[in-house]
N, C-alpha and C positions, 0 to 999 in steps of 0.2 A: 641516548640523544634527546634534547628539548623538542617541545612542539615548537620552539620559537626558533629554532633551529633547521626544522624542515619547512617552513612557509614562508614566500615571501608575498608582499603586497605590488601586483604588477600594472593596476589600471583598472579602469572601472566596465562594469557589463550593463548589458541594457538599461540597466535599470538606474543606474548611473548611479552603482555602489560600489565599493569598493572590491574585486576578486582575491580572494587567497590563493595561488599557486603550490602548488608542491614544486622545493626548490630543483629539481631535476626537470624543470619545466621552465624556469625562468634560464632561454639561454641567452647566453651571454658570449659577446665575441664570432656567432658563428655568422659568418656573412653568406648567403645565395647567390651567387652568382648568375650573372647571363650564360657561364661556361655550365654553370652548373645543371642550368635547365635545359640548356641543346645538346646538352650529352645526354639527358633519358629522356626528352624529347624525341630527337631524332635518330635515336633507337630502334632497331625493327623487332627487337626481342620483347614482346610484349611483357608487363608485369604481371604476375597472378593474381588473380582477381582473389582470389583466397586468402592469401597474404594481407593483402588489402585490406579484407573484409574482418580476419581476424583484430587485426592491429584496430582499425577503425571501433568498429562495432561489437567485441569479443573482450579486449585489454582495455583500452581507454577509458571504458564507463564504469570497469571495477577499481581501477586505478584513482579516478577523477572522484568516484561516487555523488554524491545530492548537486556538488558544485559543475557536472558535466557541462552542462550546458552553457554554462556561463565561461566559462573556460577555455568552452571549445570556439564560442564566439571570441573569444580575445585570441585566440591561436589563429583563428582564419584574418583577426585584422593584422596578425600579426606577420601572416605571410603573405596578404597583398602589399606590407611594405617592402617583403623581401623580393615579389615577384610585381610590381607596377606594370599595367598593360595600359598602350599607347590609345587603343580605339574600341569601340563597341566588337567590331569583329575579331581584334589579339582579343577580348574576355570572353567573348565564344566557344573561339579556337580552344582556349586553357583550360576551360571546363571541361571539353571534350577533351582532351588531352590527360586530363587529371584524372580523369574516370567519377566525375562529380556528375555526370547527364549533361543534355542539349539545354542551353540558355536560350530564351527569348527573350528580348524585349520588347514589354509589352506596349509603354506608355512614358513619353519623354517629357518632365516638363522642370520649370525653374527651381522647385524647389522637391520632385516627386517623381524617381526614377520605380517604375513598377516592373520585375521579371520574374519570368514563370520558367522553374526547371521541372523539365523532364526528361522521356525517356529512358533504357533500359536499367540503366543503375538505380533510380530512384524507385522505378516497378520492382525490381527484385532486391532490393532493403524496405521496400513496405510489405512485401511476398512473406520476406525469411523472421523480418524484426515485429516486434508489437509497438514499440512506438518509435520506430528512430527519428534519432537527430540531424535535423542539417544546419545545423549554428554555427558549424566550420565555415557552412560556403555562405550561409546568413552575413556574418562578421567579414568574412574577405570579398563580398561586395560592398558593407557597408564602408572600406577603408578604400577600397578604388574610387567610390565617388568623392572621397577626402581627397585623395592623394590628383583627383582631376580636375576639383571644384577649390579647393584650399579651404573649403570649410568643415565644419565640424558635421560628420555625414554619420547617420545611424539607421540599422534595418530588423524588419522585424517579419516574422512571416503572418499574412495575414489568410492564409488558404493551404490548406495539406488534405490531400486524399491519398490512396494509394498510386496513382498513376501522377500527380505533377503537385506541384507546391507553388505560390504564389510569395514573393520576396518584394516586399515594400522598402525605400531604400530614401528616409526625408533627409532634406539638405537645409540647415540651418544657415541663412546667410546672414544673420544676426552674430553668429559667433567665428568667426574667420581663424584661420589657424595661426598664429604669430610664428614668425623666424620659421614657416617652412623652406626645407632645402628640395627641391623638386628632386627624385627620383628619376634615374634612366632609366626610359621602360628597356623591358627584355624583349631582346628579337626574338620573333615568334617562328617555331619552326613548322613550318606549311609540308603536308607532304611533297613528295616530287612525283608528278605524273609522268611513266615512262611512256614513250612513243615510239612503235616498234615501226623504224624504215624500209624494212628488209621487205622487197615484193615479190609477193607467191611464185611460184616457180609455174612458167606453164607447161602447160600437159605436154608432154610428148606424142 
């Protein structure tokens, strides 16, 4: 098989060059659905964090090799097109949901959304890994603020410790996106708090 066979050219990375994909990576056809995300959303079967951890941090960076990162930021903008969230608190919820850590947001302004992730996943992939990457969730905030603002939005991390990372997130309003089709956000699935009616029995 050609090298010109297994890569294709899918969009550019930060740095606003060109990425090379391996073609098992450029999908094509696959749509995400809103059915898609409420069905392991709101699942009580938790996913293995192992699984997780392998596929994330174990496969993909030997797979990806020197182009990881850059990669992995176009995969993360490429699944907030598949997953659009409506409000600051649906990209919350999704993070927590996704097993990415707690989002904050730190700082709202016209052209400069600032958020800090934290919390247990990001403490135990700075614990296990020497340098990991969060360019997945880098890249899939960078395309929410596109996908909410219609302009051309790119994010960069400007702060990594072991315990939270710092996610700068600028919004070019000089560059507007032409012929966007707005996105139906996905309904977000909230847990359900049970409420137990049944009153204690009194004493005999």
């Amino acid at each position: 098989m050609k090298k010109a066979d297994t890569l294709v050219e899918t969009g550019y990375n930060i740095d606003y060059t060109v990425v090379r994909v391996p073609r098992f990576f450029a999908w094509k056809g696959i749509i995400m659905t809103n059915d898609f995300y409420s069905q392991f959303a709101g699942n009580s079967i938790k996913a293995s964090v192992l699984s997780v951890e392998i596929l994330r941090d174990a496969l993909l960076p030997k797979l990806l090799g020197d182009d990881s990162s850059g990669i992995l930021y176009w995969a993360g903008k490429d699944l907030a097109r598949q997953f659009p969230v409506a409000s600051d608190d649906d990209l919350v919820t999704f993070f927590e949901q996704t097993g990415w850590g707690h989002l904050i947001i730190v700082n709202t302004a016209d052209d400069l959304i600032t958020y800090e992730l934290t919390g247990e996943p990001v403490a135990r992939r700075s614990a296990t890994i020497e340098s990991p990457d969060f360019m997945l969730e880098t890249g899939f905030l960078a395309e929410q603020s596109a996908l909410r603002t219609n302009c051309v939005s790119e994010a960069k991390i400007t702060f990594q410790n072991r315990m939270r990372l710092r996610i700068s997130v600028t919004i070019d309003h000089n560059q507007p996106i032409i012929n966007h089709d707005p996105a139906t956000p996905i309904e977000i699935v909230r847990p359900q708090v049970e409420i137990d009616d049944a009153q204690p029995e009194e004493a005999q």
